[in-house]
Each structure stands twice: as C-alpha cells, then as structure tokens.
N, C-alpha and C positions, 0 to 999 in steps of 0.2 A: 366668581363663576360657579354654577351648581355644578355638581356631577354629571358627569353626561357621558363619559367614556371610562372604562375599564383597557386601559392599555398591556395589561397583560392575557386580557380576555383576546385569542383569535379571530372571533367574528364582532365584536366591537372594535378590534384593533382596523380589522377591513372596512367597517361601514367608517370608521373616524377620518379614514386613509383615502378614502371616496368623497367625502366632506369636505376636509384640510391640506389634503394631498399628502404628500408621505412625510408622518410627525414619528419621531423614534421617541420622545415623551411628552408631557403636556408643558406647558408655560410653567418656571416655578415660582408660582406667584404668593405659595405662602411664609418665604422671608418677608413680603411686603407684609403681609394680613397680621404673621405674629412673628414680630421683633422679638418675641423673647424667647424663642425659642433659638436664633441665632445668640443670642445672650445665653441662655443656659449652656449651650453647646460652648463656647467660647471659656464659661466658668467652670465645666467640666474636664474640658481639656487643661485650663491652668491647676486646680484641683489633685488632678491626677498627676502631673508634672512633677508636681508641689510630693505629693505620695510614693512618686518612683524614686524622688533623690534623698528621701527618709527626713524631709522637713515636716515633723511630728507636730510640731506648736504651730507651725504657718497653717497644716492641713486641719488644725482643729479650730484654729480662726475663721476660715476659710468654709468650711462645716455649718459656722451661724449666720452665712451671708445666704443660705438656704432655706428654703419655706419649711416647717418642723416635720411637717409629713413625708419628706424627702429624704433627710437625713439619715435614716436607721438602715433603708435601699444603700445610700450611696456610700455608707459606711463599710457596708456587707460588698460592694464594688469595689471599690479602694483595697479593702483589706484583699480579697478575695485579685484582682492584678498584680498585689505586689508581691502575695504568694506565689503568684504566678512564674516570678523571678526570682525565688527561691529565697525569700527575704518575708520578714514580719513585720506589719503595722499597729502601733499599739496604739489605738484611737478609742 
C-alpha cells in the first residue's frame, strides 16, 4: 500500500475517517513486507536478556550473528542498559 494517510495528522486523520470510517491505526502490514525486521526485534530482545543476566561470552557470540555495521550501535546499547542497572558489561 503507498502512503496515503498521516494518522497522526488531524485533518488527514478526518478525511481517512470519512473514507474508512473510524480506523485508530492503519493495517500493520509491514511484519508481512519485512520479516526481518520481526527477526531483528526478536534477536535484540534475546541479546539483551543475554546482557542483563552478565552472560559475557554468549553476548559476544551473539554480537557476530549481526550485520558489522550494527555492532558498535548495539554494543554502546547493551553496555549503555546494563549500566542502567548499575552493573558493567565488558564487551
């Protein structure tokens, strides 16, 4: 489906609502369109798991199942949550 409504826009929310009749969001149709991004969501969550209970060696395996350009983000992520708990991740 192309773009067609801004559902946080006011007066695109009303012409949509005029259209559709009363929609509170659009179809979520992009789990279908890209799978991997339900896949990355899913390895981030195990990841991070992985990062809260101080499994250092699983979370650095885990690390290379990622595209390289992502890695150094979600390092600075990881570390940067489990300081959050007042804990260090040495990755």
């Amino acid at each position: 489906m192309v773009y067609k409504y801004n559902f946080e826009n006011a007066t695109e929310k009303r012409i949509a609502d005029k259209e559709l009749g009363h929609v509170l969001m659009p179809d979520p149709d992009g789990q279908v369109k890209h799978p991997e991004h339900l896949q990355e969501h899913e390895m981030m969550v195990n990841i991070q798991r992985l990062a809260l209970d101080g499994e250092v060696e699983k979370v650095r395996e885990s690390l290379l199942q990622w595209p390289e350009g992502k890695r150094n983000d979600l390092r600075k992520i990881l570390i940067d949550s489990v300081a959050e708990h007042g804990r260090t991740l040495d990755i």
